[in-house]
Structures are given as C-alpha cells and as structure tokens.
C-alpha positions in Angstrom: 61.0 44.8 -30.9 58.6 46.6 -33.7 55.8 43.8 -34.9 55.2 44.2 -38.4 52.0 46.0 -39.3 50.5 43.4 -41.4 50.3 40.7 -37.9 47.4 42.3 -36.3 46.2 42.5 -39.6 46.7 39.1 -40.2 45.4 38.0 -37.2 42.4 40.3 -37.5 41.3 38.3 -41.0 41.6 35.0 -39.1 39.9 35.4 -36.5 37.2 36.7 -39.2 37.2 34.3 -41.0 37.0 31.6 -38.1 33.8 33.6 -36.6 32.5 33.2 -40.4 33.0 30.1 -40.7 31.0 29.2 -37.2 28.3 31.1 -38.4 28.2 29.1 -41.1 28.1 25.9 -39.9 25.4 27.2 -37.3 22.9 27.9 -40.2 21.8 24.9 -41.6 17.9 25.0 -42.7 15.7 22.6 -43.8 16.4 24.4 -47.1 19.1 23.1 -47.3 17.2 19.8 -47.6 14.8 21.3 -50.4 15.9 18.8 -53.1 16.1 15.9 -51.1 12.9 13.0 -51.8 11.1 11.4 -50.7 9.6 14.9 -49.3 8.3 14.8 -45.9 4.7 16.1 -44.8 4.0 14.8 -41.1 0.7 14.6 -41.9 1.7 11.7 -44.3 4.1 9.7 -42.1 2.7 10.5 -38.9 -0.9 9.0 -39.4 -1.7 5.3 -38.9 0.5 3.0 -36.4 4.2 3.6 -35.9 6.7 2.4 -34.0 10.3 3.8 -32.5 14.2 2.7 -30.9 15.9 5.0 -29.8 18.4 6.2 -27.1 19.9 9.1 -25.0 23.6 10.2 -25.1 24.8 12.3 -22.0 27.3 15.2 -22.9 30.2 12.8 -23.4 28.4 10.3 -25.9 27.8 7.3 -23.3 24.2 6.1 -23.5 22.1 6.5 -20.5 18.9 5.3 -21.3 17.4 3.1 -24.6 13.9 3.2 -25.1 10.6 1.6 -27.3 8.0 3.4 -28.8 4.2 2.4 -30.1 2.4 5.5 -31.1 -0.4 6.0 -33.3 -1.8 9.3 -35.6 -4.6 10.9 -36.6 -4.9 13.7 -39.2 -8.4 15.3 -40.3 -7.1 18.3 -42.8 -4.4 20.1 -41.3 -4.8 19.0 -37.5 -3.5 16.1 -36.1 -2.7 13.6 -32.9 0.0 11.8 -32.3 0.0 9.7 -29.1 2.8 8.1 -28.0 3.5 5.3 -25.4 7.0 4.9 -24.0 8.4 1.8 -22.8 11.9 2.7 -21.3 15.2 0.1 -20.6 14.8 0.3 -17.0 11.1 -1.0 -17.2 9.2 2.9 -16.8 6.6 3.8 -19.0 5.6 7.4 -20.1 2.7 8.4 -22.3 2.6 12.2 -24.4 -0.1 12.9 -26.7 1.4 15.2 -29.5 -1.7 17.7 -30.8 -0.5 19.1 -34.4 -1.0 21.5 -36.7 -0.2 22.1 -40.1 0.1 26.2 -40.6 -1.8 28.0 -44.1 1.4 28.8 -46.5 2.5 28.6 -50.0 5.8 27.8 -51.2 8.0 24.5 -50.5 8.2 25.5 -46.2 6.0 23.1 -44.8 5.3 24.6 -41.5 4.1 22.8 -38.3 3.2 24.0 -34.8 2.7 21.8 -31.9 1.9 21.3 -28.0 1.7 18.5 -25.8 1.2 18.1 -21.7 4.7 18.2 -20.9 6.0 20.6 -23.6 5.9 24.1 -22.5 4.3 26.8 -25.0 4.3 26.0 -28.6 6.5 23.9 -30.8 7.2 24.9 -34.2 9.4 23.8 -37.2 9.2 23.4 -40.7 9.9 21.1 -43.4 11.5 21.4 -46.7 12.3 17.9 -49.0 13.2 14.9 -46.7 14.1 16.9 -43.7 11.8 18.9 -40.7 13.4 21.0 -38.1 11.3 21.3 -35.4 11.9 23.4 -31.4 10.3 23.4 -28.4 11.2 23.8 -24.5 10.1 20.2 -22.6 9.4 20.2 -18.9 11.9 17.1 -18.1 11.2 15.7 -14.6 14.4 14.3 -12.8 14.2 13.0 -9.7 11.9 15.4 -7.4 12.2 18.3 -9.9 11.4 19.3 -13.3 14.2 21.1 -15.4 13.0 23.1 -18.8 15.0 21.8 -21.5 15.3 23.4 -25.1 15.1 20.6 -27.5 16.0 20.9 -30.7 14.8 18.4 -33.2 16.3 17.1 -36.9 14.2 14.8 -38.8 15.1 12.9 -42.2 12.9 10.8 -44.2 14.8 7.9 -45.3 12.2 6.2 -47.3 8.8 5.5 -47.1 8.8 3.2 -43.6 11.7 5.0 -41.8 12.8 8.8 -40.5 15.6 9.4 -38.5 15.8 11.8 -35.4 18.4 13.6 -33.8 17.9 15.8 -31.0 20.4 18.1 -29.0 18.9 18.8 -25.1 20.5 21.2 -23.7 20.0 23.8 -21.2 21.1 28.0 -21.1 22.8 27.3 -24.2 25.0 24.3 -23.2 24.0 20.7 -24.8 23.4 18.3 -21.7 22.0 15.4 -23.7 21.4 14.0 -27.4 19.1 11.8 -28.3 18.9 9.5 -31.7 15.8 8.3 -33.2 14.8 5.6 -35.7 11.0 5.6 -36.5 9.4 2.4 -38.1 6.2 2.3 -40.7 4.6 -0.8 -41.1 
C-alpha cells in the first residue's frame, strides 16, 4: 500500500502548527496588558494597610488550604517593605517581610526585584498597565522538610482597592499547586 506523498506532509504542517500554537499561548507578557488602566505601580498599592483571602488548589483543583492576610507597606523612593502576617484555616500563623525594589528604566516596563527570608535568591517581574508578572523560587516547608518551589506570579489591578493574584507552584517543570488571590485596600 503506497501512502500518498502529501500525508507526511500534511502531518508535518500540523504538528507545526500545533507546536506554534503552544508557543503561543506560552508567551503572554505583561505587555500584553500595556493598555489596560488603572496602571499598576506596587509602590502605589502596596504602601499603607492592606488586607488578603485567598486559597490553595492542589493539582486537580480541590482546595487544600484558605488563608487571611493583614500586611502593611512602606515605600521611601524606589525601596520598599511589605510585611505580611498570615492567619491560615487550620489556625497556623506565618509571618514574611517582602523587601522591594523598584529598578532605574524608562519606557512603560515597570520593573521590580525582590527578596524575603524564605524566598530563595531574587525575585523579579515587571509591570505593564493593570498587570505585574512577577518569579521567584520559595523554600516551602512541609512536614520535616523544605521543598524549593518555582512560583510564578500574575497580578491584575482591578480598581483602585482590589488586585487579583494567581500563582502556579510547581516543581521541575510540573504545576503541583495554584494559588488565587484577592487583595483588599481600605
């Protein structure tokens, strides 16, 4: 049986086009977000008293954990603080103090670097209109060990009193958690 010389040709462009199209979806930017208002600086929302609900998926969507947060900022120029105190659904309490720095640059890229106890290195992302992308590897303690997790964080400013926040944990590539957001600006 002869297969016609246009299959693997056929074939060929699909699965081209397929890989394309994943490499497409994988590049969103806060660029994409340039337009968008009100335009977030974190040195705008993020100073003063805040507040936070949010929650943890595990890999299959359940939710595994809720969690409150009071935090408070401080910016003087470019630098800032951002201490956070956890209150979590099965009555533990965590604390991390965010320290925060706004990076010299022209242009509509907002970009931010940042490091707390419990994050390892740096942290860095940028804004562009409503939205900051922001990445950084966090030293998660389960149990009697701590695991490095890549955390990869999407923020949207809503309005002026509320951003949204979804993060995907995962771990050598492959998402082990999600976690959504809602911050609250009095």
């Amino acid at each position: 049986m002869m297969i016609p010389w246009y299959k693997p040709l056929r074939l060929a462009a699909g699965t081209l086009l397929a890989a394309g199209m994943l490499a497409g979806c994988a590049s969103v930017t806060p660029a994409d977000y340039r337009s968008e208002k009100p335009e977030l600086a974190l040195e705008q929302y993020f100073n003063g008293p805040l507040s936070a609900d949010g929650v943890v998926f595990n890999r299959s969507g359940k939710v595994i954990k809720r969690f409150h947060v009071d935090m408070v900022g401080e910016w003087k120029g470019g630098e800032g603080t951002l201490t956070e105190h956890f209150l979590y659904s099965d009555g533990t309490r965590s604390e991390r103090i965010w320290h925060l720095r706004r990076l010299p640059g022209e242009g509509p890229q907002r970009r931010y670097e940042g490091s707390a106890g419990d994050v390892v290195g740096t942290a860095a992302g940028y804004a562009e209109g409503n939205a900051f992308h922001w990445q950084y590897t966090l030293a998660l303690p389960v149990g009697t060990h701590t695991y490095d997790m890549h955390m990869d964080d999407w923020m949207y400013l809503m309005n002026e009193q509320v951003l949204l926040n979804r993060t995907e944990m995962s771990k050598f590539g492959i998402r082990v958690a999600s976690i959504f957001i809602a911050f609250h600006k009095p």
